[in-house]
C-alpha positions in Angstrom: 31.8 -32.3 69.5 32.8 -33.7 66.4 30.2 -36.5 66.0 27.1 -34.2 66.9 28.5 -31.6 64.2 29.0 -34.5 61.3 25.5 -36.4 61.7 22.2 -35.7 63.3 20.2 -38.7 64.9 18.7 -40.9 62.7 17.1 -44.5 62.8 18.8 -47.4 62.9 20.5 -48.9 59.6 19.7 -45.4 58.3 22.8 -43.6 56.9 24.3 -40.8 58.8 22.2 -37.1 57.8 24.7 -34.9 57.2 24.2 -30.6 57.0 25.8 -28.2 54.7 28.0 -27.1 57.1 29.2 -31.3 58.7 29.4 -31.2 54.5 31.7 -28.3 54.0 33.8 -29.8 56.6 33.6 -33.6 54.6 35.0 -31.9 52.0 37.4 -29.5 53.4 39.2 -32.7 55.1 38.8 -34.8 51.8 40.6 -32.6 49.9 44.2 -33.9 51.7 45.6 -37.1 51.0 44.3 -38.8 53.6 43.2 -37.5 57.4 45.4 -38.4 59.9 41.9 -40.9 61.9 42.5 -42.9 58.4 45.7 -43.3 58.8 45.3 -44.8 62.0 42.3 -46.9 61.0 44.1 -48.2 57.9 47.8 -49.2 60.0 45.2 -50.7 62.6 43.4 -53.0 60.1 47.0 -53.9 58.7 47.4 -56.3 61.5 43.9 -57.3 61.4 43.8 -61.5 61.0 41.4 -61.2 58.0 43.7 -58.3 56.2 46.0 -60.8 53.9 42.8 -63.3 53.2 41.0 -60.2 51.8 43.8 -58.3 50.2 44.8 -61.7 48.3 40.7 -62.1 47.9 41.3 -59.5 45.9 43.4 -60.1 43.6 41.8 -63.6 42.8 38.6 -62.3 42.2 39.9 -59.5 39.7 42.2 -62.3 37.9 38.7 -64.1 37.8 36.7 -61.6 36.4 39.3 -59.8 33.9 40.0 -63.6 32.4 36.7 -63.6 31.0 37.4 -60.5 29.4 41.3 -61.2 28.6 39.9 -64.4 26.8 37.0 -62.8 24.6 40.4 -60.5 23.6 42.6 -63.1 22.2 39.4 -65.0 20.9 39.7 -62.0 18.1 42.7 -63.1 16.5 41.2 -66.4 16.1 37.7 -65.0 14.9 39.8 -62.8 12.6 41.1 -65.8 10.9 38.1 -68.1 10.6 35.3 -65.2 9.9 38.3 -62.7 7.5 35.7 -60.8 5.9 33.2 -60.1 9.5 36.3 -57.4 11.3 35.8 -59.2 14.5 39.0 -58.9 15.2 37.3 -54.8 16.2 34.2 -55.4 16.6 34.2 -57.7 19.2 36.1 -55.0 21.5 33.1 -52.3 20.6 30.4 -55.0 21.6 32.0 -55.7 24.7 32.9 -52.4 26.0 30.0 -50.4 25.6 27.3 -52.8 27.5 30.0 -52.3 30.5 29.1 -48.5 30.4 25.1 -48.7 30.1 24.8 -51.8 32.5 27.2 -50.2 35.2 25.4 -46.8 34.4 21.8 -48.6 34.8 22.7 -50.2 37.9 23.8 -46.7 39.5 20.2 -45.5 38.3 18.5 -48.0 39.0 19.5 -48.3 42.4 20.6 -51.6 41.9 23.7 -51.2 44.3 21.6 -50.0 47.1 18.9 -52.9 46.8 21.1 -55.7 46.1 24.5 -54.8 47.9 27.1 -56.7 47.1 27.1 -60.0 47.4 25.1 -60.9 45.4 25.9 -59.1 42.6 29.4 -60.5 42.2 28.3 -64.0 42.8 25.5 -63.2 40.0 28.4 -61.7 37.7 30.8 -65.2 38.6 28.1 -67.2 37.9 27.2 -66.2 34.4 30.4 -65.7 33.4 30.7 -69.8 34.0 27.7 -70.1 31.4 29.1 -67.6 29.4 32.4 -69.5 29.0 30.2 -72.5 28.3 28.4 -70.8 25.2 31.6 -69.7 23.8 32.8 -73.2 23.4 29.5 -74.3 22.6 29.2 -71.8 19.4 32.5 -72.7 18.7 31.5 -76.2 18.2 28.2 -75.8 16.5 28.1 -76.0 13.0 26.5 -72.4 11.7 26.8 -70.4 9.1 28.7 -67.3 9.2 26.4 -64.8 9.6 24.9 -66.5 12.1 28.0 -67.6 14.2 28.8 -63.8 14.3 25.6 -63.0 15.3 25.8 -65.4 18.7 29.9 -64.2 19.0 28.6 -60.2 19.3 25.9 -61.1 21.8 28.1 -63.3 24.0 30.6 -60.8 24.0 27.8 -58.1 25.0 26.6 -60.5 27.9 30.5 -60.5 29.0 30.3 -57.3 29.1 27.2 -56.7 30.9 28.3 -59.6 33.5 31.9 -57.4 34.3 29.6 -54.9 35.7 28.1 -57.1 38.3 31.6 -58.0 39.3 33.8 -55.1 39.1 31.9 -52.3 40.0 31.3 -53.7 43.9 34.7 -55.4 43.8 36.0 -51.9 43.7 33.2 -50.6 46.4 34.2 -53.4 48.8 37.9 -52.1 48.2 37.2 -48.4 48.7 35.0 -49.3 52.1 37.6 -51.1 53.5 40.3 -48.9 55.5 43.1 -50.1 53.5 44.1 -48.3 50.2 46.1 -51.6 49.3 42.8 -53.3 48.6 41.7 -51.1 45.6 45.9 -51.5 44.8 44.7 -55.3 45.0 42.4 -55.1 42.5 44.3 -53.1 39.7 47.2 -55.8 40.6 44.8 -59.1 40.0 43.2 -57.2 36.7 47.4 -56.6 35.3 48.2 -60.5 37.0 45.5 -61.8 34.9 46.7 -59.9 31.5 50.0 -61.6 32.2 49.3 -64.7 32.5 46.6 -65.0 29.3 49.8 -63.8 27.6 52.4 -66.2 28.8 49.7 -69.1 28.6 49.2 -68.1 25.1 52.6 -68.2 24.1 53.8 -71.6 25.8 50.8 -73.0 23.7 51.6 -71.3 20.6 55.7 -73.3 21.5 53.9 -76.3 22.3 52.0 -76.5 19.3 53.5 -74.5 16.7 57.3 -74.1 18.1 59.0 -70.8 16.5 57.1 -71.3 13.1 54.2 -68.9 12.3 51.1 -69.6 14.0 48.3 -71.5 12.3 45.1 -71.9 12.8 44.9 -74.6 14.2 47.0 -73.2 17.0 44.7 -69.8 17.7 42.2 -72.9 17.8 43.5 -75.0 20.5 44.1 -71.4 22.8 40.8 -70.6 22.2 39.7 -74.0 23.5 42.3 -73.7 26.9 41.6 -70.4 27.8 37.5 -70.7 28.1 38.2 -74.1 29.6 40.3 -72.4 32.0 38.0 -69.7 32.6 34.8 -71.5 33.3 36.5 -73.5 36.2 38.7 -69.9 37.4 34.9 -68.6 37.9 33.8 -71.6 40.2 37.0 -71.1 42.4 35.8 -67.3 42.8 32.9 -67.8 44.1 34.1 -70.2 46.6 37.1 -67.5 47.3 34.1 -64.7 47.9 32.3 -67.0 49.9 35.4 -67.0 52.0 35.9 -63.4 52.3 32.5 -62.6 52.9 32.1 -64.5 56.0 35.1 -62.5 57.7 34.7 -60.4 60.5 36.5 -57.8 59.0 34.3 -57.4 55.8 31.6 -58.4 57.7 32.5 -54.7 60.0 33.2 -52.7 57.1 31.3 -53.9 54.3 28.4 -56.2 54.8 26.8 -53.5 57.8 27.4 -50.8 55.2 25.3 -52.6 52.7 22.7 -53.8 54.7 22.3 -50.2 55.9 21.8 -48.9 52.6 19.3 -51.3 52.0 17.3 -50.8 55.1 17.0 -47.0 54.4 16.1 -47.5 50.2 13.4 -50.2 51.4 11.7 -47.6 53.6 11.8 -44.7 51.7 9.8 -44.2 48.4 11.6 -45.1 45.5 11.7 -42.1 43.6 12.8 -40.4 46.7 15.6 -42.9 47.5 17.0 -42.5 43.5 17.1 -38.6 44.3 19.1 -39.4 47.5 21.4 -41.2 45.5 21.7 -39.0 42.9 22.5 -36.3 45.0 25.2 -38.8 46.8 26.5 -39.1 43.3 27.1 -35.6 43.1 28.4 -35.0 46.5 31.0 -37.6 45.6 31.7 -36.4 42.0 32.5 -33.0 43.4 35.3 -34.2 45.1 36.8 -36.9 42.8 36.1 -35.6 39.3 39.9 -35.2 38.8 40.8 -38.6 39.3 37.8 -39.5 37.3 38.3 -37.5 34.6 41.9 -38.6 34.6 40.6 -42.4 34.5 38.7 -41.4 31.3 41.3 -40.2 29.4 44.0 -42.8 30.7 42.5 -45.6 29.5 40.7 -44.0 26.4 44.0 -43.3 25.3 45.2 -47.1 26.2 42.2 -48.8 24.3 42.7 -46.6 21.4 46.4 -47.4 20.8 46.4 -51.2 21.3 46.1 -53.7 20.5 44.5 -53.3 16.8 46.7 -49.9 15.7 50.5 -51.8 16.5 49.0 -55.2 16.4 48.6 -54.2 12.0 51.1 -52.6 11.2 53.5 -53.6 8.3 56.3 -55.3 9.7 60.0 -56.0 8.4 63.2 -56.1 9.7 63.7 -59.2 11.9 60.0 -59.8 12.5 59.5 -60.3 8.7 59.5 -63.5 6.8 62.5 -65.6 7.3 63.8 -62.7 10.3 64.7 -64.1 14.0 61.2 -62.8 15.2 59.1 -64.2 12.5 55.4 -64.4 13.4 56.5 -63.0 17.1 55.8 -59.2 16.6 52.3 -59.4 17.5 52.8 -61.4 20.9 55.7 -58.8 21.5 53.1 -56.6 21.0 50.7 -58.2 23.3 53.2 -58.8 25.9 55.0 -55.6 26.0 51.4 -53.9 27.1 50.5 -56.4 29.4 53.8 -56.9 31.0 54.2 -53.1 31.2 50.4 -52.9 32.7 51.2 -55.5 35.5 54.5 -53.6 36.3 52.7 -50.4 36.8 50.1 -51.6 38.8 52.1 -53.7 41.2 54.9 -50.6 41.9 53.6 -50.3 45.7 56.1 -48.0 47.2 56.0 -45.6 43.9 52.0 -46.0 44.4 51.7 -44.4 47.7 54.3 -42.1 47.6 52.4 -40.3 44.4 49.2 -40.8 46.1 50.4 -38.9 49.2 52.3 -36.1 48.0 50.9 -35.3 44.5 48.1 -33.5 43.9 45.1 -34.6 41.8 45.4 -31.6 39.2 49.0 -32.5 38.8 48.1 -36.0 38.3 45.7 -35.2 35.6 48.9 -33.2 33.7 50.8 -36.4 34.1 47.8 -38.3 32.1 47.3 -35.1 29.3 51.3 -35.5 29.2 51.6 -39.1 28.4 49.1 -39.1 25.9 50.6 -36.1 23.8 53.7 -37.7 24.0 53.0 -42.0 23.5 50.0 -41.5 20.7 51.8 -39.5 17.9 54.7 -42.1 18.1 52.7 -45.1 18.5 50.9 -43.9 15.3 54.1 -42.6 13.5 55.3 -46.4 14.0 52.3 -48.6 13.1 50.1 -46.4 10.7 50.5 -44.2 9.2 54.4 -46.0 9.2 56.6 -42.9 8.5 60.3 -44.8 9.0 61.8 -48.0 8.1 59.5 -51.0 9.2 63.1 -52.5 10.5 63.6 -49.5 13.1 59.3 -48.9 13.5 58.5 -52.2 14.9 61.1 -52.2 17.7 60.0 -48.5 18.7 55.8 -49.4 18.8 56.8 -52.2 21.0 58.6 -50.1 23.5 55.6 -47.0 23.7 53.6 -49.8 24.2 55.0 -51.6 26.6 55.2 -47.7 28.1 51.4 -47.3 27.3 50.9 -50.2 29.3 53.1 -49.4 32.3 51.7 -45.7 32.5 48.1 -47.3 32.0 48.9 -49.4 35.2 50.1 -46.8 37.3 47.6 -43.8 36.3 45.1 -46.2 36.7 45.7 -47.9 40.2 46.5 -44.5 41.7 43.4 -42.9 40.5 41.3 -46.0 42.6 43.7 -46.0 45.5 42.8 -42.2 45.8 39.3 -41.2 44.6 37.4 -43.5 47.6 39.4 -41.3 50.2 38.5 -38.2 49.1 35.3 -38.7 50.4 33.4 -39.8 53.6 33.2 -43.3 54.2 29.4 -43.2 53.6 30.4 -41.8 49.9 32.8 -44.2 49.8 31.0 -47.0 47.5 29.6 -44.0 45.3 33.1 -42.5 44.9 34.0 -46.0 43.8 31.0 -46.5 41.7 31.7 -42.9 39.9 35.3 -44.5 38.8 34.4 -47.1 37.7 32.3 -45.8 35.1 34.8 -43.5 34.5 37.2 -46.8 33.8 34.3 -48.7 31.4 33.7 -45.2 29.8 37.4 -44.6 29.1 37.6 -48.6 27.7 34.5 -48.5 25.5 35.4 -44.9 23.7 39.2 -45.9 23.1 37.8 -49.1 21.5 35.5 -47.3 19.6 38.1 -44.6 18.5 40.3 -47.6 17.3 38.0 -48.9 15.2 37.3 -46.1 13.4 41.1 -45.2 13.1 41.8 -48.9 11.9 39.3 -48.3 9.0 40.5 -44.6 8.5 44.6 -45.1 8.8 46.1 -47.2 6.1 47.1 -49.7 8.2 49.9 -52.4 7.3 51.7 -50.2 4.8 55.1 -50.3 5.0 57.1 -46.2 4.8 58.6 -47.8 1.5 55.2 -48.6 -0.2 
């Protein structure tokens, strides 16, 4: 009774037709945590053989792809030294983030998703990520002049960018069509993993090369070197990991015949009626995630805004000033204290599911309004403009950041573990796709709001000046 009322017959590799009514019931059961036939399904796949290969999958390929863009992040501070009057050290972030909106938004127009599926979009995104990493080092080598090294340095970080999108937008779909909520946990955890360890690399070369002293040049020169050498081989050991997952049974069940389905029916229907299909998916989906989504937004609009450039400037004194215990740290505390706090929040499993199941999505959207009324005025108040003693104002914008990051963890991974259940499975990879550009969205208007704060905000001004 209950599969003739939720889809009518339909050829094969066609997706399930579903009527207003089968529709109202989607709905009406999406709206709870989770149904009590996912539950099932998800404890079941558990103790699948292929679960821990796919849930650790995870995790490397979103250390993979997030590198990439953790690397193009600390290359600012080096850019910031050697090009002092280009503001790379912002406009860098702006011409990365925004070609991860319009590329993931073109894609979900396009119909890219439905024609390509997923393979071969993240071994497209893996593989010119590799080249990518190769340019960097390359430009960095060549002997240009400034205006033109900047030049190649925005469009490189634009194709970074636009590569993300052919990686993390079906990373999170495989995620949200697999049974298991931990797999779009998995993600969020390799994305904080990967923030962690660009962080702790950095600072064992900044000892190595520099010791406690103030970093030179010459050290931000030899990271920048490591980490794209680092990331052009992480990429080739991703695609070999993908490989590997994609030739399970278990994605092979819930992902690959999911794809290839979608394919079949946008190859034999006419275009513009398949992209008003899938707009209308689209809208079927954001009906019933647009509070996690519009949660996602705001979280990590509110992240991007607020670090790194706003603390990262500020005026500092106490023990981070010259001759102080901390001397030339307070920017790596800085760094750190996010990243650390990021990691934390997006690896705290047993607070993770116990939110997910028992708090609503309206209330969770008041925990994400909450924490930015209460972490943005005393971030700014701290770094700029600095109302208090530099001493006491350093130490405070490194704990609300590292709280900014642990909140942007936790908001954030609960927001993916939930949306792709509040749907059908056949909405599934749209829910997911909806998030996501919520997620670039969110990172590309933050960065664009702190660049126009740092040039507005008198920034490294000490509350004594």
């Amino acid at each position: 009774m209950e599969e003739s009322l939720l889809e009518t017959k339909s050829p094969v590799g066609r997706r399930p037709r579903i009527s207003s009514a089968a529709a109202s019931v989607f709905f009406e059961e999406a709206e709870t945590p989770w149904s009590s036939r996912a539950r099932k399904e998800s404890s079941a796949f558990e103790t699948d053989a292929d679960y821990q290969l796919l849930y650790w999958g995870h995790i490397i390929l979103a250390v993979g792809y997030i590198w990439t863009f953790q690397c193009v992040i600390l290359a600012q501070n080096y850019y910031a030294d050697v090009y002092p009057a280009s503001h790379l050290n912002t406009r860098v972030m702006v011409a990365t983030t925004w070609p991860l909106v319009l590329m993931h938004f073109f894609q979900m127009l396009s119909g890219a998703p439905d024609f390509l599926g997923v393979s071969p979009r993240i071994l497209f995104g893996f593989l010119g990520s590799f080249v990518t990493g190769i340019l960097f080092i390359m430009q960095d080598s060549a002997s240009l002049l400034e205006e033109d090294a900047v030049l190649c340095i925005l469009i490189l970080a634009a194709a970074v960018g636009q590569l993300q999108t052919f990686i993390e937008g079906p990373l999170y779909s495989t995620a949200g069509l697999l049974p298991k909520r931990a797999l779009s946990q998995a993600v969020q955890a390799g994305n904080g993993g990967a923030g962690v360890l660009v962080w702790a690399v950095q600072v064992l070369i900044r000892l190595l090369v520099s010791g406690s002293s103030a970093e030179t040049l010459s050290g931000t020169h030899d990271q920048f070197r490591v980490f794209f050498c680092i990331q052009v081989t992480v990429c080739l050991v991703c695609m070999a990991v993908f490989w590997r997952m994609s030739s399970t049974a278990a994605f092979s069940r819930y992902v690959t015949t999911h794809t290839d389905a979608v394919r079949m029916e946008s190859q034999g229907a006419n275009y513009f009626t398949s992209r008003k299909q899938a707009c209308e998916r689209y809208l079927s989906a954001l009906r019933a995630v647009w509070l996690p989504s519009l949660g996602q937004f705001v979280t990590l609009g509110t992240s991007m805004s607020m670090w790194p450039a706003i603390p990262s400037l500020a005026c500092t004194g106490g023990s981070f000033k010259s001759g102080g215990l901390f001397e030339g740290w307070y920017l790596d505390m800085v760094l750190g204290a996010y990243n650390v706090g990021d990691f934390a929040g997006k690896t705290a499993m047993p607070l993770l599911r116990w939110t997910a199941d028992h708090v609503s999505d309206s209330s969770m959207l008041g925990l994400v309004i909450g924490r930015s009324c209460v972490l943005v005025p005393l971030i700014l108040m701290s770094s700029a403009p600095q109302l208090y003693d530099a001493s006491i104002a350093n130490w405070v914008s490194v704990v609300a950041v590292f709280s900014l990051g642990f909140s942007n963890g936790f908001l954030s991974t609960l927001a993916m573990m939930v949306a792709p259940k509040r749907v059908p499975k056949h909405l599934a990879e749209d829910a997911a796709n909806l998030m996501v550009l919520s997620l670039f969205f969110g990172i590309a208007s933050g960065a664009t709001l702190s660049y126009g704060l740092t040039t507005a905000l008198p920034m490294g001004v000490c509350a004594s000046a």
